[in-house]
C-alpha positions in Angstrom: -148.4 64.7 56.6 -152.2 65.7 57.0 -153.5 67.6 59.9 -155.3 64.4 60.9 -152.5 62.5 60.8 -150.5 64.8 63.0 -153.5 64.8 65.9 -153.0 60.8 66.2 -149.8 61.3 66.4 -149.8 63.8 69.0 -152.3 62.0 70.6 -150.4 58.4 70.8 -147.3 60.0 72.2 -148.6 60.4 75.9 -150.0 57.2 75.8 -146.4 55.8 74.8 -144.7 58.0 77.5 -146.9 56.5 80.0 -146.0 52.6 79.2 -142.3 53.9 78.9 -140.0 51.9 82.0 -138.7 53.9 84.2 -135.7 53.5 86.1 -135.0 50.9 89.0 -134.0 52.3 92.3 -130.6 52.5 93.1 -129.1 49.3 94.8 -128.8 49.9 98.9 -125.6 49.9 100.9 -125.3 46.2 101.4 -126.2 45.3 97.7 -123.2 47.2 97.0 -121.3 45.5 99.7 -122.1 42.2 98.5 -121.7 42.9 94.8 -118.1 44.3 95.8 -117.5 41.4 98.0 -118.4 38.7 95.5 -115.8 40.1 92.8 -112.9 40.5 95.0 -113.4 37.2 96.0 -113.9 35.8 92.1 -110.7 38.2 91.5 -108.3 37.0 94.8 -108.9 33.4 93.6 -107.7 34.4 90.0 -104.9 36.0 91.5 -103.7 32.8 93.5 -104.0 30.7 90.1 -101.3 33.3 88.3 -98.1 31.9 90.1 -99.4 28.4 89.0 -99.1 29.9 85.2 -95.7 30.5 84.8 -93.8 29.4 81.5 -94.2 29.1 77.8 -97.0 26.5 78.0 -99.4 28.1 80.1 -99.2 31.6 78.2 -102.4 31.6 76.6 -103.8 30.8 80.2 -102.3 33.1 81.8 -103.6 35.9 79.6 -107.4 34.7 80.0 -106.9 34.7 83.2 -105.3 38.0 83.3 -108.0 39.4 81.0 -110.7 37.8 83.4 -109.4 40.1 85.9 -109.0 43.0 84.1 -112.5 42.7 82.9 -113.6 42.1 86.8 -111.4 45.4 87.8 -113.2 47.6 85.3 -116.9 46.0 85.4 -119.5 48.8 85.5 -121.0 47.2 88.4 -117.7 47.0 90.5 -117.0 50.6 89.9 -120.3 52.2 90.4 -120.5 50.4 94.1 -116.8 51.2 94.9 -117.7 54.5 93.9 -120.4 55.0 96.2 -118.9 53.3 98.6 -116.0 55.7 98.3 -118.2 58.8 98.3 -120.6 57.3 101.3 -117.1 57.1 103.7 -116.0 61.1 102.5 -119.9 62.0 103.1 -119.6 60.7 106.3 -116.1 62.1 107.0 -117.4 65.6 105.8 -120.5 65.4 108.6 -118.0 64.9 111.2 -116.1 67.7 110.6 -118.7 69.8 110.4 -120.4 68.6 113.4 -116.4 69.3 115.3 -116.1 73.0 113.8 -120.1 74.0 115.1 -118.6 73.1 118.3 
């Protein structure tokens, strides 16, 4: 590479960093509620539908729907809000013993 060639580069890359996306803002409280909410629901009804699967016949069923909810349990999504959700409740357990021990 020439020395010019090296200076446009150098000189693009801001340029490029500038147009780069950056990240969206975490989803609030309630997105998380409702996201959670909406897949137990989806994964209650699948639930209800195994007993109705029983038997040789319905095996291949029975495994879509048991792969449907194993895919549901282990969603990205799913686990990120329970997590928060998780970690909101012990934040909130953590303030209140604090605020009961400064007493």
């Amino acid at each position: 590479m020439q020395k010019e060639e090296v200076g446009q580069i150098a000189a693009a890359e801001p340029a490029q960093r500038a147009a780069e996306p950056t990240a969206p803002p975490p989803p609030s409280k309630s997105d998380d509620d409702a996201r959670i909410a909406d897949i137990e629901a989806k994964m209650e009804a699948l639930r209800i539908r195994l007993p109705d699967l029983e038997g040789k016949a319905n095996k291949k069923e029975r495994t879509a729907v048991n792969r449907e909810l194993y895919h549901m349990e282990n969603d990205d999504a799913y686990l990120t809000a329970m997590k928060r959700r998780r970690d909101g409740g012990r934040a909130a357990v953590a303030a209140a013993d604090d605020v009961a021990q400064a007493e």
